[in-house]
Backbone bond lengths (Angstrom), bond angles and torsions (degrees), N, CA, C in turn:
res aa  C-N    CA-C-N  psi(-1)  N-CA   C-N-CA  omega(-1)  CA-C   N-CA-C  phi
1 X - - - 1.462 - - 1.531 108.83 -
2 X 1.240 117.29 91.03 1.586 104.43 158.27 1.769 94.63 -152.36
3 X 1.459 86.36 -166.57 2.028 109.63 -144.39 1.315 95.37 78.15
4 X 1.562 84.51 -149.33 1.735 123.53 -160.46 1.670 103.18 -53.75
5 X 1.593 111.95 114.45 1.688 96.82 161.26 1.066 126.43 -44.50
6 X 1.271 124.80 -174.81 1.267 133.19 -155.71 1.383 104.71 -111.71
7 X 1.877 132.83 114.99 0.865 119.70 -168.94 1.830 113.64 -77.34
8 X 1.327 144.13 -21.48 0.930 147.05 150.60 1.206 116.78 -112.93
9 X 2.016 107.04 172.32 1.451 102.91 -176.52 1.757 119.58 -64.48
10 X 1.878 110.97 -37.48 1.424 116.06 142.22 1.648 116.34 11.40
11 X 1.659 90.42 -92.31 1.629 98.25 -167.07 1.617 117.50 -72.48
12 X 1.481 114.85 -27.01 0.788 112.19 151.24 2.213 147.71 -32.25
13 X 1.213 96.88 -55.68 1.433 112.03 156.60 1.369 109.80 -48.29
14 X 1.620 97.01 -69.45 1.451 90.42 -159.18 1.811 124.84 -45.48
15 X 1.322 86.59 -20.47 2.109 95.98 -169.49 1.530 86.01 -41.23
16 X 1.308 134.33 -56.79 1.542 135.44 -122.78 1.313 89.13 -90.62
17 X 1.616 103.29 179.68 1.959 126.68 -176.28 1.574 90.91 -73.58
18 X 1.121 126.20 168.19 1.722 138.84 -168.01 1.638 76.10 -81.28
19 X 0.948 154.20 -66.13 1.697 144.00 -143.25 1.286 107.03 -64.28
20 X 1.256 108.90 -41.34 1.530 119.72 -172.60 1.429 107.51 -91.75
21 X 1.399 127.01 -19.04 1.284 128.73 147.82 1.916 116.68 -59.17
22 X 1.227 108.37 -41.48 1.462 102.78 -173.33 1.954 98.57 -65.25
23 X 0.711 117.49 -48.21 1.950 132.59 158.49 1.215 109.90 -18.18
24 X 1.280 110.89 -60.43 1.595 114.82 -159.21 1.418 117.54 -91.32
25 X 1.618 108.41 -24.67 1.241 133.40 179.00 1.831 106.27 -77.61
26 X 1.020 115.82 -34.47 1.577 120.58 -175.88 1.458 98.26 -101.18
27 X 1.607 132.99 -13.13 1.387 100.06 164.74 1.987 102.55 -86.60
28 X 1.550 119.06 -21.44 1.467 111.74 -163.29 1.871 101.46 -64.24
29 X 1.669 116.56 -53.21 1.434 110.72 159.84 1.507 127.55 -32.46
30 X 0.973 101.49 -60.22 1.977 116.62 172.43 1.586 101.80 -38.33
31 X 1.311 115.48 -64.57 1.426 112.69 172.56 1.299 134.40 -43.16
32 X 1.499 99.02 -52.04 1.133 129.54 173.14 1.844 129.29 -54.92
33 X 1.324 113.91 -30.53 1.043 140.19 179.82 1.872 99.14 -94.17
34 X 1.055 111.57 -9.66 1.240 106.49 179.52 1.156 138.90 -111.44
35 X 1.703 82.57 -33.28 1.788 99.23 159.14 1.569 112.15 -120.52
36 X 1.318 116.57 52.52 1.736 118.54 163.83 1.476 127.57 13.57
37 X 1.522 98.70 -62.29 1.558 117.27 177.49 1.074 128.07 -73.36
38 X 1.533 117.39 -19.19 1.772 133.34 -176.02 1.201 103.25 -52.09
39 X 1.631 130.57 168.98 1.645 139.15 -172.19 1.981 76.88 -140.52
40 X 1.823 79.64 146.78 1.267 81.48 -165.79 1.863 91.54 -108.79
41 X 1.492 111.81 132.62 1.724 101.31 175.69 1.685 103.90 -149.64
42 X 1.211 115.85 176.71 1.583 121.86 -179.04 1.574 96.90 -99.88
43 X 1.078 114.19 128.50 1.705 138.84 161.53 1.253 123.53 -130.43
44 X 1.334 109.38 102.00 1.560 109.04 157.11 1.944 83.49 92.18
45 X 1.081 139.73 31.07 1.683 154.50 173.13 1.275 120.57 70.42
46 X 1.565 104.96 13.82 1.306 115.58 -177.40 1.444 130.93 -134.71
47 X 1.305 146.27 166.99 1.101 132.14 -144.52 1.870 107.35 -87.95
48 X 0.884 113.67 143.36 1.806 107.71 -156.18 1.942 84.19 -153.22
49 X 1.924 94.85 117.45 1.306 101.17 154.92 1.612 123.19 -111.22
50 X 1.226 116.65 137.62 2.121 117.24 -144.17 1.804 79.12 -115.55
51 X 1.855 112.54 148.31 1.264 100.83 169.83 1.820 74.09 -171.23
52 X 1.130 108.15 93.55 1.685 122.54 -168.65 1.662 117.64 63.94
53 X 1.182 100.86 34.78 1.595 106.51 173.68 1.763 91.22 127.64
54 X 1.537 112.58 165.66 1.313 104.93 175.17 1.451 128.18 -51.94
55 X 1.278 129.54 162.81 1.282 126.60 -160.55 1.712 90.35 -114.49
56 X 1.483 105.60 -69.87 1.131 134.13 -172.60 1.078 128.35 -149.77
57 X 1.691 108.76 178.13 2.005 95.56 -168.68 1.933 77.07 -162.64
58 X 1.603 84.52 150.43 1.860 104.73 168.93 1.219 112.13 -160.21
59 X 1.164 93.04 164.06 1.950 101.97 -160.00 1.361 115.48 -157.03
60 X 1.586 121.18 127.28 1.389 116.98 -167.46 2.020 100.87 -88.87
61 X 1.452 110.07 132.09 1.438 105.31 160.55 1.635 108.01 -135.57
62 X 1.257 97.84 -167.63 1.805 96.70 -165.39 1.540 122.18 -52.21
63 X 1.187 113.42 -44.00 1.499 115.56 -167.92 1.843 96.91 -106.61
64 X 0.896 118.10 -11.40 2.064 113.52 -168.11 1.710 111.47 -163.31
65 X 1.161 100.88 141.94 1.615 131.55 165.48 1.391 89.27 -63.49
66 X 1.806 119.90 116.07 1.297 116.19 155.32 1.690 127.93 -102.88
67 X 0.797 116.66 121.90 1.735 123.38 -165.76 1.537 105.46 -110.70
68 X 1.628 104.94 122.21 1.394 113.57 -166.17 1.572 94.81 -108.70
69 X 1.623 124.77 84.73 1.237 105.64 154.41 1.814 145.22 -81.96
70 X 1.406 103.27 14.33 1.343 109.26 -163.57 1.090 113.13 91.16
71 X 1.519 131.68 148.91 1.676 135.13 171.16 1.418 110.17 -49.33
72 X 1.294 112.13 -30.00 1.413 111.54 -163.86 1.729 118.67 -76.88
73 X 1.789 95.33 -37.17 1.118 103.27 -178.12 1.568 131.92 -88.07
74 X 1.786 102.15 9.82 1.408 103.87 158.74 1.207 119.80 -111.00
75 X 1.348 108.80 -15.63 1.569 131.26 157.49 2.091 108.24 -21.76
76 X 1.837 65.89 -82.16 1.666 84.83 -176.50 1.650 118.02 -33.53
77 X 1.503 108.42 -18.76 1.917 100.14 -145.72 2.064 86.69 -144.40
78 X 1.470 103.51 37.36 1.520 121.15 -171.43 1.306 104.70 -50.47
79 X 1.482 120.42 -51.35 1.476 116.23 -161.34 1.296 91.47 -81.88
80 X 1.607 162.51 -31.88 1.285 141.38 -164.89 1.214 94.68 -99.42
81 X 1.539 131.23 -16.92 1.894 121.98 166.30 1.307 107.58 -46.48
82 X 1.456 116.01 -49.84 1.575 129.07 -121.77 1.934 101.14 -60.86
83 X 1.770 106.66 -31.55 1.356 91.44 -165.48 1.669 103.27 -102.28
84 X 1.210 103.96 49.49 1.861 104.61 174.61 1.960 90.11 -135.68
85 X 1.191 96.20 148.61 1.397 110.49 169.54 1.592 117.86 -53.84
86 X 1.591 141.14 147.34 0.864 134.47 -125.31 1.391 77.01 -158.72
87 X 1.687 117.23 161.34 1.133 137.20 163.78 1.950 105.67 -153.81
88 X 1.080 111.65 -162.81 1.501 117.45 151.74 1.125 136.06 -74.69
89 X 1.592 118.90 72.19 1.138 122.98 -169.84 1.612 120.13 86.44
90 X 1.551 110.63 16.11 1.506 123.76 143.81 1.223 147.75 -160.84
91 X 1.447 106.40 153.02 1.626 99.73 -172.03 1.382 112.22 -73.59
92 X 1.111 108.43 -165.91 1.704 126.41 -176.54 1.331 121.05 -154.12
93 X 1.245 135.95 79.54 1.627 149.48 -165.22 1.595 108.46 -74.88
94 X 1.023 111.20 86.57 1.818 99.75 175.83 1.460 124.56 -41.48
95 X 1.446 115.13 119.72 1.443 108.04 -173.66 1.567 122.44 -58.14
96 X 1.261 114.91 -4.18 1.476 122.59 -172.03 1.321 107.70 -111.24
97 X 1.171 117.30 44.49 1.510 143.73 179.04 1.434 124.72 -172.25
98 X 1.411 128.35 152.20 1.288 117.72 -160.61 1.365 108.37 -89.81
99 X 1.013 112.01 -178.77 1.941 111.32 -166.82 1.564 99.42 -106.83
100 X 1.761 110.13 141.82 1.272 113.51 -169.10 1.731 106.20 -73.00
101 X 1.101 112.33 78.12 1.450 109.03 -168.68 1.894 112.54 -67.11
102 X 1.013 119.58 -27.23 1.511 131.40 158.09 2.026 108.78 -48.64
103 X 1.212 113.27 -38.43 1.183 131.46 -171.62 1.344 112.92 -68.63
104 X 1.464 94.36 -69.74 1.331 121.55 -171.52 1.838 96.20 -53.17
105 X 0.519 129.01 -68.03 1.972 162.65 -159.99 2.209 80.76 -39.51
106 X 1.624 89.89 -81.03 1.929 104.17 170.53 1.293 109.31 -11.54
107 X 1.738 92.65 -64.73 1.532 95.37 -163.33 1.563 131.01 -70.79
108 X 1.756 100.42 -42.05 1.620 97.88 164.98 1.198 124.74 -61.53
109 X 1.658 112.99 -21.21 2.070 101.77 176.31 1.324 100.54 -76.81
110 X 1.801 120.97 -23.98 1.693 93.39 -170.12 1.534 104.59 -76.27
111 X 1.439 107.72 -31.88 1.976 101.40 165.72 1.037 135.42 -46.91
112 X 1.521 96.04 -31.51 1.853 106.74 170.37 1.812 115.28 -54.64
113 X 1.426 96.35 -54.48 1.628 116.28 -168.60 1.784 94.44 -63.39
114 X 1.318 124.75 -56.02 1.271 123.46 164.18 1.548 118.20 -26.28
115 X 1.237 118.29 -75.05 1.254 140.97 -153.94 2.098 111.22 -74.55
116 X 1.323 92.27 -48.92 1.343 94.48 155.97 1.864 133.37 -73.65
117 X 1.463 98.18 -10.33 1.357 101.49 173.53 1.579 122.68 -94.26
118 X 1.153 102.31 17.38 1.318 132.16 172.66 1.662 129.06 -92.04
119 X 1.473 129.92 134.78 1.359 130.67 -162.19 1.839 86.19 -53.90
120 X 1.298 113.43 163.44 1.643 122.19 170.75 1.383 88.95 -75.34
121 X 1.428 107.14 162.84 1.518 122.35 169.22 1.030 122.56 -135.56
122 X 1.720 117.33 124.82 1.199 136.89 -107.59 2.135 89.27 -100.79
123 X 1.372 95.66 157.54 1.784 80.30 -161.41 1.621 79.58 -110.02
């Protein structure tokens, strides 16, 4: 991945190897299926779905699918985080394994319930 970011999540995918495209493409549906209402845009060079402020964000790199749910939202779901690599507010899915799509799914509706329980923000 380098030059010009990626103006959608679209072009985004495509940068990557088809495997790591099939990855990125089945977690953006997963999301997608989870939060209906989300707008899908690039933040920060990576794929970011917004539904009263950002929801979430994921990003393909060499060895793992990275999934940015916020501190809160791995917080919430600690004991099934615990055995994936961890950052501030994201996981890390090894690409040589399938993605916890049951997981993933949890976590964007509890972001949803989060995110909508929030004042609107004002455009």
């Amino acid at each position: 991945m380098k030059g010009e970011p990626a103006k959608n999540i679209d072009e985004y995918i495509a940068a990557y190897p088809a495997d790591v495209q099939e990855l990125l493409q089945t977690m953006r549906t997963t999301i997608q299926q989870a939060a209906p209402d989300a707008t899908e845009a690039i933040t920060y060079a990576i794929p970011t779905f917004k539904l009263n402020g950002n929801l979430v964000h994921f990003g393909g790199y060499k060895s793992h699918i990275g999934f940015y749910p916020a501190p809160m939202g791995i917080e919430a779901f600690a004991d099934e985080t615990a055995q994936y690599e961890t950052g501030k507010g994201t996981l890390q899915f090894p690409i040589d394994k399938p993605l916890p799509l049951d997981l993933i799914t949890r976590i964007v509706k509890f972001r949803v319930d989060k995110n909508l329980a929030k004042p609107k923000k004002k455009k």
